[in-house]
DRENDRENVO-415817 format. One line per 4 residues: number of its first residue (from 1); their letters; for each residue y, z, x of N, C-alpha, C. Coordinates in pm, 1 decimal. Layout:
% DRENDRENVO-415817
NUM) A) Y,Z,X,Y,Z,X,Y,Z,X  ...
//
This chain:
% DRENDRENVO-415817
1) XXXX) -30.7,-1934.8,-2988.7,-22.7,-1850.5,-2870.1,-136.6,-1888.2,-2776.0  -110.2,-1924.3,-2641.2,-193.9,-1931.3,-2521.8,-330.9,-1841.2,-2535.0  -443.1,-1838.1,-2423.4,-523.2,-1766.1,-2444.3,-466.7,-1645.3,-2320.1  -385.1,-1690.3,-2255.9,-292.6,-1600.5,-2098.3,-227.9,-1509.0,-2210.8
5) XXXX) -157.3,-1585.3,-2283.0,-58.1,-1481.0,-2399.2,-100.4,-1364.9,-2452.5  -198.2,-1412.2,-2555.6,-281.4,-1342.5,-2610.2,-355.1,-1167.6,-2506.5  -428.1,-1213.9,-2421.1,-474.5,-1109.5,-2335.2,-346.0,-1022.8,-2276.0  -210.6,-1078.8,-2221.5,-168.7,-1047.9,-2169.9,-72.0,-940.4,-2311.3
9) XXXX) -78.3,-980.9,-2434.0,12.1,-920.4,-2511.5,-117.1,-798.0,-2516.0  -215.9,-785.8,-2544.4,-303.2,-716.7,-2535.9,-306.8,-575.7,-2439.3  -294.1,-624.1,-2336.8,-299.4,-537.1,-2213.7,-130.0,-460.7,-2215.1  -83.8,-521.1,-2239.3,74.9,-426.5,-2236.4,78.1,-405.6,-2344.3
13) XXXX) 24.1,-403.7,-2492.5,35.9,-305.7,-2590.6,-29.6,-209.4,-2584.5  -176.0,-231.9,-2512.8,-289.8,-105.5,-2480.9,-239.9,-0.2,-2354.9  -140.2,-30.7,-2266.5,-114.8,27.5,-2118.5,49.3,93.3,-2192.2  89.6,43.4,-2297.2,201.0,101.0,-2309.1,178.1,221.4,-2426.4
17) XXXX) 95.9,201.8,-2516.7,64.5,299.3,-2572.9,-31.4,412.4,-2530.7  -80.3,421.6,-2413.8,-189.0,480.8,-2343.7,-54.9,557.5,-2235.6  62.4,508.1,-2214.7,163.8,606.0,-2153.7,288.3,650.4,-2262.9  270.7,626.6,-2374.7,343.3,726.7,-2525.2,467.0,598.5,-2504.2
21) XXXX) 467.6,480.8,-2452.5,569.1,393.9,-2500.4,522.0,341.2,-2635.2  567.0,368.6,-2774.4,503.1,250.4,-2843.6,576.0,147.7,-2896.5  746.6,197.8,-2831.5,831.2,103.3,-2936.3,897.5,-18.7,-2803.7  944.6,-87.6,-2880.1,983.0,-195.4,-2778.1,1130.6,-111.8,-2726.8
25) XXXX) 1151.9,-57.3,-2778.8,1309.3,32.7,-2725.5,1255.6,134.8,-2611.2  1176.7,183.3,-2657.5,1071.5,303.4,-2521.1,1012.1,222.1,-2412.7  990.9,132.0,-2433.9,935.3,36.3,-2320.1,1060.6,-10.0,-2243.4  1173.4,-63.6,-2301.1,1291.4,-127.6,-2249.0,1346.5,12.7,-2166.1
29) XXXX) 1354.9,76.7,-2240.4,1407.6,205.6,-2169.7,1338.4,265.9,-2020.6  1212.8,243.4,-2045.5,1127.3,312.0,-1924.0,1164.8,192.0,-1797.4  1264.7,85.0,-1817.6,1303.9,-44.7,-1675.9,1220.3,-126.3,-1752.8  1119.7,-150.5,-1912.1,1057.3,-282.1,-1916.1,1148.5,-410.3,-1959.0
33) XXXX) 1099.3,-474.8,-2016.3,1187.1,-587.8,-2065.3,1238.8,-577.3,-2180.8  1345.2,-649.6,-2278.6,1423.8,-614.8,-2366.3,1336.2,-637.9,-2498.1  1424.5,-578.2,-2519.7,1350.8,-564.8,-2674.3,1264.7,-767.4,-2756.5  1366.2,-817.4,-2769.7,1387.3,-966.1,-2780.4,1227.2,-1032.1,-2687.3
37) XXXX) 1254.4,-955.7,-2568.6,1115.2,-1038.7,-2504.2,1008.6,-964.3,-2577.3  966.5,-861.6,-2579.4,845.4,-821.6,-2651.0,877.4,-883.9,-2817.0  947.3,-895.5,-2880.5,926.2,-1007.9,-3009.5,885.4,-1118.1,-2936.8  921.1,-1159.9,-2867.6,852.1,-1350.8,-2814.2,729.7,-1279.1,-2782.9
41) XXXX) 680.9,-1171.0,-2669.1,585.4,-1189.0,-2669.6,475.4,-1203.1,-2760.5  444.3,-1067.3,-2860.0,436.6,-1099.7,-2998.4,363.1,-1214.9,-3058.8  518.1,-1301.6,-3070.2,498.2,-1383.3,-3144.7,425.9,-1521.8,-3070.5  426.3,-1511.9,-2980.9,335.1,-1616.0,-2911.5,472.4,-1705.3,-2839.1
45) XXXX) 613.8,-1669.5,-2825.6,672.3,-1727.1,-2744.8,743.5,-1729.7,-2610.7  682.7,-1591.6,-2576.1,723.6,-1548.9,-2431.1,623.1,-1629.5,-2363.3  725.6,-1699.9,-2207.8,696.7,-1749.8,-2123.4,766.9,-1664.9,-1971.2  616.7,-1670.6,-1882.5,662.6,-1536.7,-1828.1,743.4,-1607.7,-1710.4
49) XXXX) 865.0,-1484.9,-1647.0,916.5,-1551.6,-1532.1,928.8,-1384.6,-1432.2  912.3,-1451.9,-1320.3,914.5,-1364.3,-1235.8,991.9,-1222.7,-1248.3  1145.6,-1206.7,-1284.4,1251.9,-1052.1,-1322.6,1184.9,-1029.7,-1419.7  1076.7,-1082.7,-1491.1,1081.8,-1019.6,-1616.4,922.5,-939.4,-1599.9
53) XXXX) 830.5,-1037.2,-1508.7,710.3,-962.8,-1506.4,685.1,-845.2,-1401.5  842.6,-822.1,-1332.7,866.5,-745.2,-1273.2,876.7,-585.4,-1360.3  950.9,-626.2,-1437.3,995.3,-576.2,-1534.0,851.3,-489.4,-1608.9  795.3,-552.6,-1639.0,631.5,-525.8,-1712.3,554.1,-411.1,-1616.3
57) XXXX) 595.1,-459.1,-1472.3,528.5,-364.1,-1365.0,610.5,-252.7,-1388.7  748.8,-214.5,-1354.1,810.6,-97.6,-1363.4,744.1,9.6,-1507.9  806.0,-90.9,-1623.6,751.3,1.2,-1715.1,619.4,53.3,-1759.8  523.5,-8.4,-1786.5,385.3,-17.3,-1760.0,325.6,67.6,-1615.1
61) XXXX) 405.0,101.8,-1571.5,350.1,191.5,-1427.7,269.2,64.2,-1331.9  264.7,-35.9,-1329.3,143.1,-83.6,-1350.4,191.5,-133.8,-1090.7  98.3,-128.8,-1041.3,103.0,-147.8,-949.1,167.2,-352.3,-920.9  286.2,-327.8,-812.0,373.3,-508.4,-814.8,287.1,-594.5,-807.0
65) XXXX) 276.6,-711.6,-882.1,237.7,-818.3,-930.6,66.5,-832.2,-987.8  85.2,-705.1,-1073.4,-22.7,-644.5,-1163.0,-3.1,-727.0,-1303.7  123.5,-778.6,-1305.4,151.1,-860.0,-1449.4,117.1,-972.1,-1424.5  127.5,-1061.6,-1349.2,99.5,-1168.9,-1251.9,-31.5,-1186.1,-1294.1
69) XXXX) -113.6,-1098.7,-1247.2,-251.1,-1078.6,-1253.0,-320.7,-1105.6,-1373.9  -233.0,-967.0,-1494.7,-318.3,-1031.9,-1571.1,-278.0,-1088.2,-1690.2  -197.4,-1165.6,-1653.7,-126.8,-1334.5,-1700.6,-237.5,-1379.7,-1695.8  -285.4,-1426.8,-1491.3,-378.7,-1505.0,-1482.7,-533.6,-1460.5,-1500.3
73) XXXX) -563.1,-1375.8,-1603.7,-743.9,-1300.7,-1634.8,-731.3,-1187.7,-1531.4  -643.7,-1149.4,-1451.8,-736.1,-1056.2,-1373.2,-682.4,-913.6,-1460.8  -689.6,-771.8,-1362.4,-657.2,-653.4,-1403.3,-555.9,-633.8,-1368.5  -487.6,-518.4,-1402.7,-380.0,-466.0,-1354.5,-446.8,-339.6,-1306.1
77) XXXX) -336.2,-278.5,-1190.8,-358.3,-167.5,-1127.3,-234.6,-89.2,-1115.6  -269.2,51.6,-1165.8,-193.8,108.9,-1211.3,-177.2,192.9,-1077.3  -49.7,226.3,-1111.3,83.4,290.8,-979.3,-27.9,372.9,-926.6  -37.1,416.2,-777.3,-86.3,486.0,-733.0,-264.4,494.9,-725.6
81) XXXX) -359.3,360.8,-787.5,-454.4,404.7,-834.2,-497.6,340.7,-697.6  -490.4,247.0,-621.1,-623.7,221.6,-461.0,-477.6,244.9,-402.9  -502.8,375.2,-283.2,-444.1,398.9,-171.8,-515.9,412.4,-42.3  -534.1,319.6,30.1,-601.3,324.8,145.5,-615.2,476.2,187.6
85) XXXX) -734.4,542.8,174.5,-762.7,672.0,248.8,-706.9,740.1,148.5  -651.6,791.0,65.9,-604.7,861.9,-80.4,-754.3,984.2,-59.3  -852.0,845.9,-111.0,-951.1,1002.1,-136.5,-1049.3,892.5,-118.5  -1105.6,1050.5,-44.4,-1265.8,1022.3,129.3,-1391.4,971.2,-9.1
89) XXXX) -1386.8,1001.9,-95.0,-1470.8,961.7,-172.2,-1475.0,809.4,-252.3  -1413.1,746.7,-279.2,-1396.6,628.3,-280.1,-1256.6,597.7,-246.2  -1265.4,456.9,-144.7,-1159.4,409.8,-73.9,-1148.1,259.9,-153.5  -1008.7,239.2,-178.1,-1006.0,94.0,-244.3,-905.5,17.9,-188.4
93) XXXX) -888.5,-67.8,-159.3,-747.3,-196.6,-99.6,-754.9,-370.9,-116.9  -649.0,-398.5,-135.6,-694.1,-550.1,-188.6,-716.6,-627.9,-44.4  -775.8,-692.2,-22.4,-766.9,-784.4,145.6,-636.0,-858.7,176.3  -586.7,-856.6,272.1,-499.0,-922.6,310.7,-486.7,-1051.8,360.4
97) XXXX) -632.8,-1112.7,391.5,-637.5,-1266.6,388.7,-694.7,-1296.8,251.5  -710.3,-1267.8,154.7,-753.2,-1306.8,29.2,-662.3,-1224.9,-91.2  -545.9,-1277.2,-110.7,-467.8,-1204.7,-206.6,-544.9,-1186.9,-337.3  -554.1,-1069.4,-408.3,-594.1,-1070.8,-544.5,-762.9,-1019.1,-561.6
101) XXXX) -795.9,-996.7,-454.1,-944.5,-953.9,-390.6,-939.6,-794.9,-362.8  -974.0,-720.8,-448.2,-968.6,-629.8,-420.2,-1144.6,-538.2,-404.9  -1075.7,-416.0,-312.4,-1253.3,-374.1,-266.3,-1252.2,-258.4,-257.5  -1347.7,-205.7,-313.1,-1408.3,-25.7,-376.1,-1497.8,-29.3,-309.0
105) XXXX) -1496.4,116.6,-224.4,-1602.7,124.4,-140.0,-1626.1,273.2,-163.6  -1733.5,317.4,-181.5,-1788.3,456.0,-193.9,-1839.6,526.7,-47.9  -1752.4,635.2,-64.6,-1775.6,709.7,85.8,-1636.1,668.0,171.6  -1683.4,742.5,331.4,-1601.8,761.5,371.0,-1571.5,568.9,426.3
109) XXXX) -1412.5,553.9,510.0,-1455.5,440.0,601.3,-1343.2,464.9,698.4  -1435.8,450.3,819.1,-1340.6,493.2,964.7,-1285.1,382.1,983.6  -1345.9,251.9,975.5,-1269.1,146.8,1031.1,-1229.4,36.6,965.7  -1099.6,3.5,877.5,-1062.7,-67.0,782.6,-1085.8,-241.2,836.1
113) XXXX) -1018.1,-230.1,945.9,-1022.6,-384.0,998.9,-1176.0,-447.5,1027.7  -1244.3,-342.1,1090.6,-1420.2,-385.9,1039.1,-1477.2,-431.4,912.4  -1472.4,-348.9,836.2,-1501.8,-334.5,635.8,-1417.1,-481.5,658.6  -1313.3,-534.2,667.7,-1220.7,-603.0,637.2,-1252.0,-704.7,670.3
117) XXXX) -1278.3,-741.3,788.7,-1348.7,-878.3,856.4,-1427.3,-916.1,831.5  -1576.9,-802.6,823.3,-1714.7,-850.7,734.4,-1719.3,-905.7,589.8  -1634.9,-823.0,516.8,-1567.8,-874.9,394.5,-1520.9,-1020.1,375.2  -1458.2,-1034.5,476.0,-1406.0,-1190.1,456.4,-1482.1,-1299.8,486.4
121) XXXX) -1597.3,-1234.0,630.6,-1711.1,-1337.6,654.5,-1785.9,-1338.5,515.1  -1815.6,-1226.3,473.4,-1917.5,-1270.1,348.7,-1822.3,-1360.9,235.1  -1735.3,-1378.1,209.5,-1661.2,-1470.3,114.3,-1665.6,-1562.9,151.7  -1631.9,-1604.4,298.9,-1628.3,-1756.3,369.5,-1817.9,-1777.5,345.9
125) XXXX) -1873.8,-1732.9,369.9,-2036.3,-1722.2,371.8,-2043.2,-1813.8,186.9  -1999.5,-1702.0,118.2,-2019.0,-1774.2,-40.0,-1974.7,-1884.7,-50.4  -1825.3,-1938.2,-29.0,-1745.4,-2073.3,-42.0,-1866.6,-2182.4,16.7  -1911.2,-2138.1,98.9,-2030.7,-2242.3,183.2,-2126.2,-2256.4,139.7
129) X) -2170.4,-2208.0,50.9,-2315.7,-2211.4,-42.8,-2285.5,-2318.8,-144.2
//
């Protein structure tokens, strides 16, 4: 089994039992994938394809192309968890010129496209170092 496999079988056995799915039939049922794919996954022979890691998002709650993610090391983000302006106390959103970049900011923020631009100068700033 991959080291992508591995983490990724990890994270959807921990996110599915943390929402009372524990069987591969409760997972299939909640829109995840079929029973058959969680044995490959498992067993180290699921190879992921797009309907299916779709699939992982529905059931898993998990926010679209949160499986994607963490295929490739990152996190998943669960349904509803960064909603631009949600709550004045911390504000979170991924950037839109940097897919997969996401940013937690404590307190309030009046002006997203500001936060947003400085944000991106300081990344272009790092790449240049």
């Amino acid at each position: 089994m991959t080291l992508e496999g591995e983490r990724f079988r990890d994270a959807v056995t921990s996110r599915a039992k943390e929402l009372g799915r524990r069987t591969d039939a409760l997972l299939a049922a909640a829109g995840g994938p079929s029973t058959t794919t969680m044995t490959k996954l498992r067993h180290g022979d699921y190879r992921p394809r797009r309907d299916t890691m779709e699939k992982f998002d529905t059931a898993l709650q998990w926010e679209p192309g949160s499986a994607w993610r963490v295929w490739n090391g990152g996190e998943p983000t669960p349904n509803g968890a960064y909603r631009w302006g949600a709550n004045k106390k911390i504000v979170a959103f991924e950037l839109s010129d940097h897919p997969g970049v996401h940013v937690v900011v404590k307190g309030p923020v009046k002006k997203r496209a500001v936060l947003e631009a400085s944000i991106a100068r300081l990344i272009r700033d790092l790449h240049d170092l």
